[in-house]
C-alpha positions in Angstrom: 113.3 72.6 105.4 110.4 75.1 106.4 107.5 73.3 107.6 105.7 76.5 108.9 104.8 80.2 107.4 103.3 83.4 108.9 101.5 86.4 108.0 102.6 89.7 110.2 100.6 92.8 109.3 102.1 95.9 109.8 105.7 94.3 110.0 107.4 96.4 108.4 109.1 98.7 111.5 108.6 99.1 115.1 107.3 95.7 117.3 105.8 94.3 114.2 109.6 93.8 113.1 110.7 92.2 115.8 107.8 90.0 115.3 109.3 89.5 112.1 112.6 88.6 113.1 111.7 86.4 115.6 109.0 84.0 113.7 111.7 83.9 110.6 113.4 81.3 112.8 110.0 79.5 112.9 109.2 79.7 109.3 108.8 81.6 106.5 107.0 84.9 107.2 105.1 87.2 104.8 105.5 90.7 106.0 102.0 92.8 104.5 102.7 96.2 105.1 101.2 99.7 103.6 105.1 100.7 103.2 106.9 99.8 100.2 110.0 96.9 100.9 112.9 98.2 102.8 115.7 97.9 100.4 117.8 95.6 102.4 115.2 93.4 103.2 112.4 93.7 106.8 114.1 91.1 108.2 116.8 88.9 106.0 115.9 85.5 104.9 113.2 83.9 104.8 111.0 86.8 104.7 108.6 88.1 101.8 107.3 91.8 101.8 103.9 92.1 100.4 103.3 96.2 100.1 99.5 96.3 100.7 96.8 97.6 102.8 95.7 94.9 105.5 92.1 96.0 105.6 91.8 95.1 102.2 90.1 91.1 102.1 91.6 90.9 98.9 95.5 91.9 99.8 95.2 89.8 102.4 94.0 86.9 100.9 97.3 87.3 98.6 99.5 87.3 101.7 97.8 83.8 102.7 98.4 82.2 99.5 101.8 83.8 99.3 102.7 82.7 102.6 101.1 79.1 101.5 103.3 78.6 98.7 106.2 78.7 101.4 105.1 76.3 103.5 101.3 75.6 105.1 100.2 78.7 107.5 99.9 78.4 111.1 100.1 82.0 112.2 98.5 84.8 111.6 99.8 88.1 113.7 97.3 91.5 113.3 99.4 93.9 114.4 99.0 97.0 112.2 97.5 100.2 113.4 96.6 103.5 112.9 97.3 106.0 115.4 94.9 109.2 114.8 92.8 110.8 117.6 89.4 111.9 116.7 87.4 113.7 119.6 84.3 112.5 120.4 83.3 116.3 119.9 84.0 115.5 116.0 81.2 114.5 113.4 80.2 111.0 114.8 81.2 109.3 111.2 84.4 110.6 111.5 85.0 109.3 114.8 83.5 105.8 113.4 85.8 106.2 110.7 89.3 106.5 112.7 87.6 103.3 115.3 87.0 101.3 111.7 90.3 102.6 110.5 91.9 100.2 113.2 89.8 97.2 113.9 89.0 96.8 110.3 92.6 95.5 110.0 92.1 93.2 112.6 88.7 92.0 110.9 90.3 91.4 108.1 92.9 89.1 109.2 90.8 86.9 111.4 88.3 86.6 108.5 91.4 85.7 106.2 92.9 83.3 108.5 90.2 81.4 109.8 88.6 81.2 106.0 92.4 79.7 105.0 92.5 77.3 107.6 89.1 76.1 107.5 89.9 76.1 103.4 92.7 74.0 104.0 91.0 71.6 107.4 94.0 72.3 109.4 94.8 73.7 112.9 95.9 77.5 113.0 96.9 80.4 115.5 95.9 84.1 114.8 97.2 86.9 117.9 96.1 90.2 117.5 97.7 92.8 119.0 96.0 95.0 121.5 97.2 97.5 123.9 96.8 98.3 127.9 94.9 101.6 126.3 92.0 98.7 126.2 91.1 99.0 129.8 92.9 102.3 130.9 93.1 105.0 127.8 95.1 107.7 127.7 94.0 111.0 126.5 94.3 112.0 123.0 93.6 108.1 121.5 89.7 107.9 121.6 89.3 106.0 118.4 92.5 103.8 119.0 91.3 103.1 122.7 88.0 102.0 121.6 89.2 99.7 118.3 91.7 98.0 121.1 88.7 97.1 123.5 87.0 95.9 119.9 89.9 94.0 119.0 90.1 92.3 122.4 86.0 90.9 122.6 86.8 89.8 118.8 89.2 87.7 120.1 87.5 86.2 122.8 84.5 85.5 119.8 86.5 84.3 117.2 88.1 82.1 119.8 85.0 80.6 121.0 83.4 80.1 117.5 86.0 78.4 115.9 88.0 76.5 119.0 86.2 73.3 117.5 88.0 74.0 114.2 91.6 74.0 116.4 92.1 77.8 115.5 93.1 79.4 118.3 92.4 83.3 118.7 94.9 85.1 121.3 95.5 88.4 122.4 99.1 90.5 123.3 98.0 94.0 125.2 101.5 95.9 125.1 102.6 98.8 127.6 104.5 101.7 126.0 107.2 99.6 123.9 110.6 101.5 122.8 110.2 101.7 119.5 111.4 104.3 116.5 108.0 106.5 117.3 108.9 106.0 121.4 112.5 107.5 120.4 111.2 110.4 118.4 108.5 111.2 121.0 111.5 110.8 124.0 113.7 113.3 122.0 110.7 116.0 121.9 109.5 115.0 126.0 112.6 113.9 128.1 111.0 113.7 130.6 109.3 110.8 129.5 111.5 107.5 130.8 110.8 108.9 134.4 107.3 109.0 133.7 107.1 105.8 131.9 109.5 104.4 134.8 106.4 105.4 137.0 103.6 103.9 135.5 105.1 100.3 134.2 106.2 98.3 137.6 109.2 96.7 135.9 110.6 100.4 136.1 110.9 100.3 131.9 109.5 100.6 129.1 109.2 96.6 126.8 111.6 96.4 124.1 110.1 95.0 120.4 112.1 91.4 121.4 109.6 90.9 124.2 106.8 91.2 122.6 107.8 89.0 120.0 108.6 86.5 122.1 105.1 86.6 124.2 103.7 86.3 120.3 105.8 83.6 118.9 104.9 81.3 122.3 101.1 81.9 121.9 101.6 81.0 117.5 103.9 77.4 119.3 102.3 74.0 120.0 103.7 75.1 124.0 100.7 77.1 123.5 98.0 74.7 122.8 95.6 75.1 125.2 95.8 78.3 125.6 92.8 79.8 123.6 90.8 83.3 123.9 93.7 85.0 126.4 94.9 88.7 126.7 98.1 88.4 127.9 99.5 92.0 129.3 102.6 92.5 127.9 102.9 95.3 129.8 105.6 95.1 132.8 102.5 94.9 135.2 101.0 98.4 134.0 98.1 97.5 133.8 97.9 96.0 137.4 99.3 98.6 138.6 96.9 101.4 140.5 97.5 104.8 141.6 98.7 104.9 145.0 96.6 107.0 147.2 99.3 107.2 150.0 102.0 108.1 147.5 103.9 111.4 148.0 
């Protein structure tokens, strides 16, 4: 019997699959994703796709209650994105525009999941997933950079505003992941697993099944004191510093 449900954004591919996949043997999950279903399913059983945009308050309200009907939420993961540089040379609205474009999703879901637990007066878990980009960008991802450094003080706010409700507010900040864009980007650049080998101390890029694990412990009750976090997810890249005696 499911005694549990879940709300992924954005899990429709890439790590928010795998997030998928892995909280399905948890509970129910409701997948709310801008891409229509997959035909054979985003991850098998136990899974509903909602296509929708997870910005929208009023889509993601209809993930919550579809999740609900399940079995009573006690997850919510924000991990869509939109990945679209902007320079800060542009018009100033439309860099606003591509920062809002991302932390607007993650807005939304902490406003929908805290409103659904405190709705319901039960404890509940949001992550939202960030990025090393937060503290050490990367050329070309201005807007994304900045939304990630957003998303990662919202996390410590909601966390300390609503700890007294039992919502707890986490963070993951992923490293370069291997993922279907990773593979595309390798096939054009393959030069990149020596570079990424560089930068991550592990000597690898993470795989989708790491970070979901990392998600589903901080979403557990093993994770209940554990309450406005970032946890690098990163293979220590962003502990690592340049090496001025390197060759």
């Amino acid at each position: 019997m499911t005694t549990r449900s879940y709300v992924v954004t954005g899990g429709g591919q890439g790590v928010g699959r795998a997030v998928v996949q892995r909280l399905a043997a948890d509970g129910h999950v409701v997948v709310l994703d801008l891409a229509p279903a997959p035909v054979d399913g985003p991850a098998g059983e136990g899974v509903t796709f909602l296509s929708g945009d997870a910005s929208d308050p009023d889509v993601a309200r209809r993930a919550a209650e579809t999740a609900e009907r399940a079995a009573p939420l006690a997850g919510w993961v924000n991990n869509a994105a939109v990945f679209r540089d902007v320079p800060i040379t542009a018009p100033p609205s439309d860099v606003l525009a591509a920062i809002t474009a991302n932390l607007a999703l993650a807005i939304t879901g902490c406003h929908t999941a805290v409103g659904h637990y405190l709705r319901h007066g039960r404890a509940g878990a949001i992550v939202n997933v960030s990025s090393h980009q937060a503290q050490r960008p990367v050329r070309g991802a201005l807007p994304y950079a900045t939304a990630k450094g957003a998303v990662e003080a919202l996390t410590r706010a909601v966390a300390v505003d609503h700890g007294p409700d039992a919502i707890r507010t986490n963070a993951v900040a992923l490293g370069s992941i291997e993922t279907a864009r990773y593979a595309e980007y390798r096939r054009e650049h393959p030069e990149v697993d020596r570079q990424m080998a560089a930068l991550h101390p592990l000597g690898r890029v993470g795989t989708g099944s790491e970070v979901a694990e990392a998600v589903a412990f901080l979403l557990s009750d093993q994770a209940a004191f554990v309450n406005g976090a970032v946890l690098p997810v990163d293979g220590g890249r962003a502990a690592q510093g340049a090496d001025p005696e390197a060759t």
